[in-house]
N, C-alpha and C positions, 0 to 999 in steps of 0.2 A: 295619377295621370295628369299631364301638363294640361292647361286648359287652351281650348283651340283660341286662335286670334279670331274677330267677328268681322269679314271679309266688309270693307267698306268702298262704295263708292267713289271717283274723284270729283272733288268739291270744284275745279277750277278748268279753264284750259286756255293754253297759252299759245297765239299766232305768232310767228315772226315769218317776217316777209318784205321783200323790196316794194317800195311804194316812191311814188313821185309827186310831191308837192307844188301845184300849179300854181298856188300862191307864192310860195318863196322862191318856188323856181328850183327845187335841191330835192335831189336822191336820198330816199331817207331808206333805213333799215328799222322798221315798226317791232315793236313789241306788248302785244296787246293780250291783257289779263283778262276772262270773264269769269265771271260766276258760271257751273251751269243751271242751277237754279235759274227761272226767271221771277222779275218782281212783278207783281204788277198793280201797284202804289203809285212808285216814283220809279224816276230813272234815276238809278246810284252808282258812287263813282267808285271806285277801287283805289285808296288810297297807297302808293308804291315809293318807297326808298330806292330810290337806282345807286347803285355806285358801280364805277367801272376803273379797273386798276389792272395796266397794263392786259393781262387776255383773261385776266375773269372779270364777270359780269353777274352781280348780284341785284335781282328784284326780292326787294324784301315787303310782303303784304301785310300792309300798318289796319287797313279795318275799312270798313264801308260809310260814306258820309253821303247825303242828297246833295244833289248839283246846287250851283246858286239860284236857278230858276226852278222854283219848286213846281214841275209843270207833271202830270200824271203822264204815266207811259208804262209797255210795257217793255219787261225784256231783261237779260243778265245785266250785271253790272257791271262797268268796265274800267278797265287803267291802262294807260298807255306810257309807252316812254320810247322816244325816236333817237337813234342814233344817226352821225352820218359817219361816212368814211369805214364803215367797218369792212375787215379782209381779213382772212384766212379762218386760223379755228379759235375760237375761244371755251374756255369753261363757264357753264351759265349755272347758278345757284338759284333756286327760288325757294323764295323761307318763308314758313306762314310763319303769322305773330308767337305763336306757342313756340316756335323755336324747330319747330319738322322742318326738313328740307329734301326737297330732289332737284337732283344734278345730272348736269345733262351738257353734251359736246353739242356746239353749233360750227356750224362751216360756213364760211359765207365769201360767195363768190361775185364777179360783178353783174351774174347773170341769174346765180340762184342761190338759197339756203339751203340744208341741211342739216339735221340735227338728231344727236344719234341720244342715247339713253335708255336704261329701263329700271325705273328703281323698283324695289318689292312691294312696295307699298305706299304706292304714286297719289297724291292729293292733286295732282296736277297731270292733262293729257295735255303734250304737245303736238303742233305742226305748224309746218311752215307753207300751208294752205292761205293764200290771200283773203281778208274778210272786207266788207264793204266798211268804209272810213265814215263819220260824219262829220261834213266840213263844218268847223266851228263859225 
């Protein structure tokens, strides 16, 4: 008899959402990683390879490093990566370091996201629910 697979939590979740940057003055399209683990040590950052080639869009998660200010906080830990100009649909890949990935459709209009997907066995919960930014 096959042995059952051990039904596992997702380790991550992923926001994309239209945001406006009052500093730069630009419409940005967010893409923010967290841990759902929180820490409560340090605040850690979510080390991300973006690449984006023509309509896919690959975050790849490199590992967990402490910010430069090693200041205690609590809370998941975070990676971010901003696009602008993004429209229509893209394919979005997100890879942990071992090499697992789930894939997933994003839509993106000038009004709102969308983002469709369901893989079997998701390390990663998405939405395109806005989260609170910290201004650097």
């Amino acid at each position: 008899m096959p042995r059952r697979k051990k039904h596992r939590d997702p380790e991550y979740s992923l926001h994309v959402f239209h945001y406006y940057d009052e500093q730069t003055r630009r419409a940005l399209q967010v893409f923010l990683i967290q841990t759902i683990r929180e820490f409560t040590s340090f605040n850690y950052e979510i080390l991300l390879d973006a690449v984006m080639r023509e309509r896919l869009i690959q975050l790849k998660i490199l590992g967990l490093r402490t910010t430069p200010m090693i200041m205690p906080g609590v809370g998941p830990a975070k990676g971010r990566c901003d696009y602008t100009n993004l429209l229509g649909s893209y394919d979005l890949s997100v890879i942990k370091l071992n090499g697992e990935t789930n894939d997933f459709q994003v839509d993106v209009t000038p009004t709102q996201i969308s983002i469709r997907g369901n893989p079997t066995h998701p390390f990663i919960i998405v939405s395109s629910a806005p989260v609170p930014l910290q201004v650097s």
